[in-house]
MILO-717279 format. One record per residue: y, x, z of N, C-alpha, C in turn. Coordinates in steps of 0.1 Angstrom, whole numbers, padded with zeros to 4 digits, always signed. Layout:
// MILO-717279
YXZYXZYXZ
...
***
This chain:
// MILO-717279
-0682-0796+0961-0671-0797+0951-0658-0793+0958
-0652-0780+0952-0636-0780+0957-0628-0788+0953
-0624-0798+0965-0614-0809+0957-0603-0803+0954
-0597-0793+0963-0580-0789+0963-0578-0777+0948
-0591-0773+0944-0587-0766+0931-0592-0774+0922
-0596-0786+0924-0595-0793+0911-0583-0806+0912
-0579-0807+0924-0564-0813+0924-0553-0804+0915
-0553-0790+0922-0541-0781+0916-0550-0780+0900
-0556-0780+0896-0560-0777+0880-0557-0791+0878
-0555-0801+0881-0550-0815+0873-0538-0813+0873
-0531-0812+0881-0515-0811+0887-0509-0802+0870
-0514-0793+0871-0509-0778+0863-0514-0783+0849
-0522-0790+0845-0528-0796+0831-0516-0807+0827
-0516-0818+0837-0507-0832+0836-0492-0823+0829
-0490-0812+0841-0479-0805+0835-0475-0801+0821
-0482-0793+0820-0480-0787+0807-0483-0800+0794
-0491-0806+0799-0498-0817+0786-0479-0828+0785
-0476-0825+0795-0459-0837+0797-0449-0825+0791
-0451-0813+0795-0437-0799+0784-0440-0803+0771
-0455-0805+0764-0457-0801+0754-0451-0815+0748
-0454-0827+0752-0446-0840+0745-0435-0839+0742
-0424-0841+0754-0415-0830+0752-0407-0828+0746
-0412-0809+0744-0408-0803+0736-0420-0799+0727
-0423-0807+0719-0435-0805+0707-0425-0792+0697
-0431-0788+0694-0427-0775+0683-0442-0773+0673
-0434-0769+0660-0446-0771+0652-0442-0761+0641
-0448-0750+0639-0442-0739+0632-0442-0746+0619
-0435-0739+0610-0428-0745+0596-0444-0738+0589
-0443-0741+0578-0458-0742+0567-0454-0731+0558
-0465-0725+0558-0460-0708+0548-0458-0711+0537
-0444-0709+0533-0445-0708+0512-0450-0697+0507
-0463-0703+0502-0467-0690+0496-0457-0684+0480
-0450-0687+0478-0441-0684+0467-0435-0674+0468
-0428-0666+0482-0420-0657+0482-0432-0643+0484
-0442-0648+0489-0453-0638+0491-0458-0637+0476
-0463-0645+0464-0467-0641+0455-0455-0632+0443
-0444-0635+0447-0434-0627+0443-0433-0613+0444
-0433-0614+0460-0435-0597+0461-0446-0593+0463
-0457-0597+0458-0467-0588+0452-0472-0587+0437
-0462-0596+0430-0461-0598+0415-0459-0583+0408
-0467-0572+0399-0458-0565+0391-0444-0567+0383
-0443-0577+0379-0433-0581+0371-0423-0583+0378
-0423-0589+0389-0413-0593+0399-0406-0582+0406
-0415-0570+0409-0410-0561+0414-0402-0547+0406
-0411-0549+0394-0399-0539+0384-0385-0550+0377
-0387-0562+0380-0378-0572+0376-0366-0567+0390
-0366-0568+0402-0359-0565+0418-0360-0546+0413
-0363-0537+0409-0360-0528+0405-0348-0524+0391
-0348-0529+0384-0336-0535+0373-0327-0536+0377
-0326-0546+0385-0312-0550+0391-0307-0547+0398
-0316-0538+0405-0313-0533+0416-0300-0517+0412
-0312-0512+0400-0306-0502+0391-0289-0500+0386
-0288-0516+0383-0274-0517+0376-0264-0523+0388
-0262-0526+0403-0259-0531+0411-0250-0523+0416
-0239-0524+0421-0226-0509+0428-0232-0512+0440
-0239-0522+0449-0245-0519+0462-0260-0524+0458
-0265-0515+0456-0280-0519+0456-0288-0523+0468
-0284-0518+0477-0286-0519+0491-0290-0531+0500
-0278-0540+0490-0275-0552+0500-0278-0563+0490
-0284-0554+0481-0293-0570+0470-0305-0580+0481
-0299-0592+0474-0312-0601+0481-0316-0608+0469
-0329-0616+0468-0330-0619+0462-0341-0634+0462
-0337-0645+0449-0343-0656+0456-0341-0666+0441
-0356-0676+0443-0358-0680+0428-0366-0673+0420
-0373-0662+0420-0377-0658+0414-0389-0663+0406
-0387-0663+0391-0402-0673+0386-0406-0661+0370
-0415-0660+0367-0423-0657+0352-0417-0670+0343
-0414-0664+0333-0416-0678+0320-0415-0667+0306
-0421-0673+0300-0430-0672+0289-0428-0678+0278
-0419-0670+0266-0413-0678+0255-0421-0671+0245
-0431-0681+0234-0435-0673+0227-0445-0661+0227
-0442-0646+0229-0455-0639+0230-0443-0627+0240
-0434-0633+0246-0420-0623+0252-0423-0626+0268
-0423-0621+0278-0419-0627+0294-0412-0624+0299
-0405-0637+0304-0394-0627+0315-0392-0631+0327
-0382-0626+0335-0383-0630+0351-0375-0632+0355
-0367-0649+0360-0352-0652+0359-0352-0654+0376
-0345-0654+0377-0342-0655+0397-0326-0656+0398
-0324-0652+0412-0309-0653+0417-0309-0639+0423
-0297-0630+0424-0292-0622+0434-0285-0619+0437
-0282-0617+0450-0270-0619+0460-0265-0601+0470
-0253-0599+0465-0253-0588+0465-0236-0589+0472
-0233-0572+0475-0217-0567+0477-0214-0565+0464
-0198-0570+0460-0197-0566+0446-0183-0553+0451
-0175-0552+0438-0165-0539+0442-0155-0540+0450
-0153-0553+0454-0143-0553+0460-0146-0557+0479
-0163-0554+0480-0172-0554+0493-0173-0571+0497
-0173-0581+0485-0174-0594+0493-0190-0593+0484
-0194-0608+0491-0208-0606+0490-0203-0622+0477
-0214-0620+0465-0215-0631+0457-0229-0631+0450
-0229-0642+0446-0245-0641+0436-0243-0643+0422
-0254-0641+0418-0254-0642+0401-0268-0644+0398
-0272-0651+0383-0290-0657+0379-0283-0640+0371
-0302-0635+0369-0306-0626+0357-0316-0630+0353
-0318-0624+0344-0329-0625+0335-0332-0614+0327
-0349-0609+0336-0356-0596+0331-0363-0599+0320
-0361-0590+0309-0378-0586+0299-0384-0579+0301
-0396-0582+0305-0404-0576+0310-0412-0562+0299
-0411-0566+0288-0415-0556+0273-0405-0550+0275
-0389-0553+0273-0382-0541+0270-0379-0533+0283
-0379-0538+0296-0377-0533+0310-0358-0534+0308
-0356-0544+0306-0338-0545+0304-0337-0559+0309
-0326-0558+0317-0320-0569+0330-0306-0573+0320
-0302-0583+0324-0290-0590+0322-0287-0597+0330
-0269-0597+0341-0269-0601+0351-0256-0608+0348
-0257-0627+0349-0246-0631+0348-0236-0632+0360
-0229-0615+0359-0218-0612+0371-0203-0616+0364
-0198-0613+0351-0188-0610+0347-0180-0600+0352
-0193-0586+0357-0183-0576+0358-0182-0570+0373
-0190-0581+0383-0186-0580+0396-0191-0571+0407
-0209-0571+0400-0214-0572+0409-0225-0557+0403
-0221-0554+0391-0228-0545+0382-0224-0534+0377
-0224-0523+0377-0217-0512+0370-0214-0513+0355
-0222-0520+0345-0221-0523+0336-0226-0535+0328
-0216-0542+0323-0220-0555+0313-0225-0555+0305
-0235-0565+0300-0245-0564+0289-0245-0581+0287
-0243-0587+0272-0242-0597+0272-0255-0604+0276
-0251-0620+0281-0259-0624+0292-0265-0640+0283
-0276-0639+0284-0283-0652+0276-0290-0657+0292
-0288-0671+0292-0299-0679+0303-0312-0680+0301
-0321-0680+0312-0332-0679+0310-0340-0691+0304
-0348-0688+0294-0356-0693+0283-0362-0708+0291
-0361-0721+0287-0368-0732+0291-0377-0738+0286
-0389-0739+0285-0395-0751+0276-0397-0765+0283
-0392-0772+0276-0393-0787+0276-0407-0789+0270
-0416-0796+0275-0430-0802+0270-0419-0814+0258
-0417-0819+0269-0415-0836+0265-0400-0840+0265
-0392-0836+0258-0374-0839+0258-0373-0856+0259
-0365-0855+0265-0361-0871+0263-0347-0874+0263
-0345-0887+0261-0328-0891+0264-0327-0903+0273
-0318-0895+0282-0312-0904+0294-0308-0916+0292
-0312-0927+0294-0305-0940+0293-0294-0944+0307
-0288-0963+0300-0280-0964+0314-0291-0971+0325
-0302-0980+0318-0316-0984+0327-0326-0972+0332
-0324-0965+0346-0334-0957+0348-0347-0959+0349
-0350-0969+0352-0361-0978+0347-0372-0974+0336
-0362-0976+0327-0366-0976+0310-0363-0959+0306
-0377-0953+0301-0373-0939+0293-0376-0938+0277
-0362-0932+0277-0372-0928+0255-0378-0920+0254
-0388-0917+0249-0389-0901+0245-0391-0903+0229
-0385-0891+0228-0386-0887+0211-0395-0881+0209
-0397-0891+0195-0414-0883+0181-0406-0867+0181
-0419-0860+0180-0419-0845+0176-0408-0844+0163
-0412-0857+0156-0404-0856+0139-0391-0857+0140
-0386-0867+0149-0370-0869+0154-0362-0856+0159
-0374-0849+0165-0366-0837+0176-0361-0829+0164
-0375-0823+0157-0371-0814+0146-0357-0816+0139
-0357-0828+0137-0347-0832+0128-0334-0830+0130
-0328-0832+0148-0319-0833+0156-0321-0817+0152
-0326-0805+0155-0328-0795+0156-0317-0783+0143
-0325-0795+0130-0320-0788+0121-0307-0794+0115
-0302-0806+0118-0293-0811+0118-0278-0803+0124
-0285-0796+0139-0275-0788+0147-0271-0774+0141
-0282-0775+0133-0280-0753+0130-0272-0762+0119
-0274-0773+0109-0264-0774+0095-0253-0778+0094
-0248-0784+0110-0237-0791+0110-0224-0779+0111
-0214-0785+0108-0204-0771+0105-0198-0767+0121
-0197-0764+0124-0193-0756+0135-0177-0761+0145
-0179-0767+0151-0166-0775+0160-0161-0789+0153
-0168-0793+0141-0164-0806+0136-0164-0817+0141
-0154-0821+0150-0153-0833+0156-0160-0848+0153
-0158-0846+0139-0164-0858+0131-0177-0857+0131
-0180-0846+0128-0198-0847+0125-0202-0848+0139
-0199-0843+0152-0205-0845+0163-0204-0861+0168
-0191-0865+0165-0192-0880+0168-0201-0893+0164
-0204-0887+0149-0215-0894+0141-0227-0892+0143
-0231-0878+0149-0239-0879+0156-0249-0884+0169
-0234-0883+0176-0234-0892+0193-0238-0907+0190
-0229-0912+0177-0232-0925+0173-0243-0930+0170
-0250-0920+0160-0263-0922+0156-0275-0922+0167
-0273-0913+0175-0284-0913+0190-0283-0923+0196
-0273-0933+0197-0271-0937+0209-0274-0956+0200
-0274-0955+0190-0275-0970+0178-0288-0965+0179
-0297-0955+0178-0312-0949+0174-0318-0954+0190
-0310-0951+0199-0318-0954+0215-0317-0964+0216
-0306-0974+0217-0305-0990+0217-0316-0999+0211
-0319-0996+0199-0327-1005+0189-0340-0997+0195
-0346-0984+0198-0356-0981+0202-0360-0990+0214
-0351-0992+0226-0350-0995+0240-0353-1008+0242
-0347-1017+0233-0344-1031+0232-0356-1041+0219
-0360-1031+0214-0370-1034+0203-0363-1043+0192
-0352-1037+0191-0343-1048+0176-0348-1039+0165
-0346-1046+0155-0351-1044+0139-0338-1031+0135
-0339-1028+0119-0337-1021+0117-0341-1003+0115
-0337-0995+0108-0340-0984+0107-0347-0976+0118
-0356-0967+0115-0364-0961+0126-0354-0948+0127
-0354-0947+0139-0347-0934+0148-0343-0922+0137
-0362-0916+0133-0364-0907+0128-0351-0908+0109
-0354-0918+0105-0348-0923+0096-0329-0919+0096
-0327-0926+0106-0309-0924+0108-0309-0914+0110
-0313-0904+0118-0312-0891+0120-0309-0880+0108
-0323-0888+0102-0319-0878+0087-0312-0882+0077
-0310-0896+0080-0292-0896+0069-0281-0891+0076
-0284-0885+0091-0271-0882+0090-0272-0867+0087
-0282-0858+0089-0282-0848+0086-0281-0847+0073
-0281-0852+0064-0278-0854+0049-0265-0855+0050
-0254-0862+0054-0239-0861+0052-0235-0855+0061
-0242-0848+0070-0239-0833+0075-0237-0818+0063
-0247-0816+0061-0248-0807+0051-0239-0811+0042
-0238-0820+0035-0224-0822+0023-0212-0819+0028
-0207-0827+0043-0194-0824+0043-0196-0808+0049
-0201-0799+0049-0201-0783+0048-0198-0779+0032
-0200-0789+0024-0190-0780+0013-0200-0773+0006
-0214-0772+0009-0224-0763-0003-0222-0753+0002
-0212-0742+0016-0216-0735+0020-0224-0728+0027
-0238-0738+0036-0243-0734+0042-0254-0730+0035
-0258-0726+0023-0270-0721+0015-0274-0709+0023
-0288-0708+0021-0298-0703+0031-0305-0710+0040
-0297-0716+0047-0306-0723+0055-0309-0741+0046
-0322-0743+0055-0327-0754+0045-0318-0770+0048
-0321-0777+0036-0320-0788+0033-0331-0798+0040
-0327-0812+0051-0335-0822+0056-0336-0830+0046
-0353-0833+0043-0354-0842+0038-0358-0853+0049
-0361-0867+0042-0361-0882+0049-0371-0880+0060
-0387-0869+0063-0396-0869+0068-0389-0856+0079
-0378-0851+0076-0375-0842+0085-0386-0831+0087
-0387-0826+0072-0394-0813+0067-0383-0805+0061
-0386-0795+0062-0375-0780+0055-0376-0786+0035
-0373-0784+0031-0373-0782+0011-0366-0770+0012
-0363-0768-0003-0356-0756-0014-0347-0750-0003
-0340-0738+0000-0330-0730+0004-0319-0735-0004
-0307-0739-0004-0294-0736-0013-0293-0723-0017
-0285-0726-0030-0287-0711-0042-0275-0700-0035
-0263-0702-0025-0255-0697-0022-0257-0690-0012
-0252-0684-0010-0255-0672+0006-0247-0680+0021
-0255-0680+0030-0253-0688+0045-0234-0680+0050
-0228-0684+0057-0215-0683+0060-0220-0671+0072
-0226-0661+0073-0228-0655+0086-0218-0642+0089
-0213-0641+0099-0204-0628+0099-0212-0618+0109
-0208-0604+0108-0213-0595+0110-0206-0593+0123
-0199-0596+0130-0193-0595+0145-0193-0605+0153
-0204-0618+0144-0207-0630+0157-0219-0634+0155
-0228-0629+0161-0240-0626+0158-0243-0641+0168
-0255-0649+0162-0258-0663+0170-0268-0662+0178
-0269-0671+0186-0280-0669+0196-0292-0664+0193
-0297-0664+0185-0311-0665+0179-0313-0659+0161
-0321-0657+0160-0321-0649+0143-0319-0665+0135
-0314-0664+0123-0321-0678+0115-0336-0681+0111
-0339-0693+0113-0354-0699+0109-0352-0700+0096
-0364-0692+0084-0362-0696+0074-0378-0702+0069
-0372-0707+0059-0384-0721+0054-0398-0714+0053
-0408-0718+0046-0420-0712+0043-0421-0709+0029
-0425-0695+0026-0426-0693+0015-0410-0684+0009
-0402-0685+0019-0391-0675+0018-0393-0661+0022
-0389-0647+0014-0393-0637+0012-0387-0637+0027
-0383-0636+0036-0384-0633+0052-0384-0640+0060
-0395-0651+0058-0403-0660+0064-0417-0653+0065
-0422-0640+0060-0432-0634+0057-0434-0624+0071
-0441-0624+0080-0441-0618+0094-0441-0601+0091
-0434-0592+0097-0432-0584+0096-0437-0577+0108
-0445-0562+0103-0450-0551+0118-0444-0549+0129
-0441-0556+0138-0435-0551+0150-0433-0537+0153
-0420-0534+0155-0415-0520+0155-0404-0518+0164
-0401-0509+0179-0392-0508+0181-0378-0507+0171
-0371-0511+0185-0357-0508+0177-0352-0505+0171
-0354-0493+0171-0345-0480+0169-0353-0476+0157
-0366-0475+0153-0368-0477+0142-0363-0488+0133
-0366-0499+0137-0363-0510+0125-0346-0507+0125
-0338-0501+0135-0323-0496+0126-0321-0483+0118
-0330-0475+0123-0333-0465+0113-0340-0469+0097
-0346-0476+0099-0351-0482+0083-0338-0490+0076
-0331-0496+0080-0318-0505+0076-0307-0496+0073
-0304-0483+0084-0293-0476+0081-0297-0463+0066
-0309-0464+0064-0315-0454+0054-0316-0466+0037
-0316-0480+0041-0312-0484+0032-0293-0486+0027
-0288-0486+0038-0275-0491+0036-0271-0472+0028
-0274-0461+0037-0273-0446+0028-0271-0448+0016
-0286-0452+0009-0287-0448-0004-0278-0459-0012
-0275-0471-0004-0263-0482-0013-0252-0474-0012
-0248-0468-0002-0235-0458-0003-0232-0451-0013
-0247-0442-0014-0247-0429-0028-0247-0437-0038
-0254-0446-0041-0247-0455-0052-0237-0459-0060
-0232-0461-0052-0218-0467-0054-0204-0457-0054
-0208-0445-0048-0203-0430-0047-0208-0428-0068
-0215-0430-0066-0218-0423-0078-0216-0431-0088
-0212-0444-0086-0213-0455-0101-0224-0458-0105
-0238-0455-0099-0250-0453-0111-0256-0469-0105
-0254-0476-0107-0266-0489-0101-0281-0488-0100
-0285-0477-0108-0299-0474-0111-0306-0467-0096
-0294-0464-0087-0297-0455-0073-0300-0463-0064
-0293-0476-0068-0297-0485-0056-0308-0487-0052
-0308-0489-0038-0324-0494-0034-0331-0508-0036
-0344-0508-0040-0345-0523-0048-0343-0535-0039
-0351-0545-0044-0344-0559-0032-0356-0558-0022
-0373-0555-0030-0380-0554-0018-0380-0545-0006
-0368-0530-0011-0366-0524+0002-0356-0531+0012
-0349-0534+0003-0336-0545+0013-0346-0556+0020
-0355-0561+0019-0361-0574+0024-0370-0565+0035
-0379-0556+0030-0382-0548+0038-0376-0543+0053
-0362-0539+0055-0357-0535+0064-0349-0547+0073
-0352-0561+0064-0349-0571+0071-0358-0575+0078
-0367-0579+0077-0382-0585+0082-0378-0576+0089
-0377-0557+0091-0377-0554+0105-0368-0554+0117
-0356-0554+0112-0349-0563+0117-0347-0577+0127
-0355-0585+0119-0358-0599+0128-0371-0594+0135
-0373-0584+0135-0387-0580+0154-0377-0581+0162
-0365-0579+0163-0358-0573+0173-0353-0586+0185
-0356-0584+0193-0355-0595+0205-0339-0602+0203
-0340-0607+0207-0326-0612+0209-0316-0610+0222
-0324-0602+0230-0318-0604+0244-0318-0587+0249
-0322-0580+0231-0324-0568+0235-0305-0561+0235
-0311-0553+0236-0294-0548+0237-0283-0541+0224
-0299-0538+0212-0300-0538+0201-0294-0546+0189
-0296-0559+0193-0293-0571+0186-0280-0575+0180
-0270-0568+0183-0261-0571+0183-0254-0563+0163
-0262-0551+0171-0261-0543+0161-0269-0546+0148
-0283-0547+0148-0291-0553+0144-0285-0570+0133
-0276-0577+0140-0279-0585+0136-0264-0584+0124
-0254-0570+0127-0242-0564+0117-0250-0560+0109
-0259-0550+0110-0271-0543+0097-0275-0558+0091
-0282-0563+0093-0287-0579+0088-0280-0582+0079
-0265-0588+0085-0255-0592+0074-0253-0587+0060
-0251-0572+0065-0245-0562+0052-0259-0564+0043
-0276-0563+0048-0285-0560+0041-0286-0574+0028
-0281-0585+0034-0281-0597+0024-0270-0596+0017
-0259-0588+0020-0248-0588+0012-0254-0583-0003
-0259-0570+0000-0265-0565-0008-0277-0568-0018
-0286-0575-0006-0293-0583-0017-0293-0593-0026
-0277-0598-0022-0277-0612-0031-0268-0603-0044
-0266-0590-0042-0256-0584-0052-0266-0581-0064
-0277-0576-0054-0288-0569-0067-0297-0578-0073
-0295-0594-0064-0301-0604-0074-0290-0608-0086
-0281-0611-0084-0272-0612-0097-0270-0600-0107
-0275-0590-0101-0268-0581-0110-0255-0572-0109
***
């Protein structure tokens, strides 16, 4: 047995086994996240987009990137970090559609050659809740309550100090007595009396959209036409009840068609009215007709805007040729 090379092979083992205590090092753990990213199709014409509309495309980075899924639509919201015009480096969220291949980047101008108004990316909540002061203790709201809150928001009049306060009040008397188990009215219940003296104090203006009843189900439309203007188009189309003529799902049709069917109805209301003859006008099923196509149109398209000015005018007209 060679003692002196199995001395120096202990010597040289003891060693290294005392570096490695040490200095232990332990490589970081792969995220596979940024690897499924960039091999994502969506992701990568999503980092092409942006890249598209960027004054330094060059020096795009990019981070966050996830798929979500509203409905039968996808898109791909991330962060990117870029030179803007004046060569400082800043970031901005976008949000790609993946159907229309159109980006929206909330720069305000900075970081993009051109602006396009900017909606945040789509969330779904499974399970909404409301934050208490016991974190302990959580509410969650019946599906029936949410609705209710839901439709309460679209009928309440718009910056009304009073109705939002009555509201705050009513959530917060509705979580207390939920939290604490005291008697009195169920959640669902106060909710919808207040949406009930919501809609009154609007004055009978908001007709169109529906009336809450006590179970926080849609009823009748109001007989009067909704307050909508043609140059403030809302987040979203209006929800209308079941059994309302454009409540009736309509053929999916690009854009530019369904404004081409709108602007050939608004024509012939022109020659109309050029001419005095009422008998020219186009009937209500064609006006309903170019509405349904209308509401295909995304909301986040770039279309929409326009889309939702044709919309206006098309009910103007329809509520003319229902009266007469």
């Amino acid at each position: 047995m060679n003692v002196p090379a199995l001395l120096i092979a202990t010597g040289f083992g003891a060693i290294f086994l005392a570096a490695e205590l040490r200095w232990y090092v332990q490589p970081p753990a792969i995220d596979a996240k940024p690897v499924m990213s960039a091999l994502s199709s969506d992701h990568m014409k999503a980092r092409a987009a942006v890249r598209n509309v960027l004054v330094a495309p060059d020096t795009a980075q990019f981070d966050g990137m996830r798929s979500v899924t509203e409905g039968a639509t996808k898109y791909v919201c991330g962060l990117v970090k870029a030179r803007d015009r004046t060569g400082n480096v800043a970031d901005a969220p976008f949000v790609y559609a993946v159907a229309a291949n159109f980006v929206r980047v909330d720069d305000g101008g900075r970081l993009t050659r051109q602006q396009a108004p900017y909606r945040p990316c789509p969330v779904i909540e499974d399970e909404p809740k409301v934050a208490q002061k016991d974190p302990d203790k959580k509410l969650t709201i019946s599906p029936t309550a949410l609705a209710v809150v839901k439709t309460a928001v679209q009928l309440m009049p718009e910056g009304d100090p009073a109705t939002l306060t009555a509201l705050a009040s009513t959530m917060a008397e509705a979580a207390g007595s939920r939290a604490g188990g005291a008697g009195g009215q169920p959640m669902e219940q106060q909710i919808a009396a207040l949406a009930g003296k919501t809609v009154g104090s609007a004055g009978g203006s908001s007709a169109g959209q529906t009336i809450v009843s006590e179970r926080g189900k849609p009823t009748a439309p109001a007989s009067k036409p909704p307050e909508w203007h043609a140059d403030r188009p809302p987040p979203n189309w209006p929800k209308f009840p079941s059994g309302h003529p454009l409540a009736v799902p309509a053929e999916k049709r690009p854009p530019s068609e369904a404004l081409a069917l709108a602007r050939d109805v608004e024509e012939r209301w022109k020659k109309s009215e050029a001419a005095g003859d009422p008998r020219l006008r186009p009937s209500s099923k064609d006006i309903k007709d170019a509405s349904r196509a209308l509401l295909t149109i995304d909301c986040i398209d770039i279309e929409y805007r326009q889309a939702w000015a044709a919309f206006v005018r098309l009910q103007e007209m329809d509520r003319i040729v229902a009266t007469g």
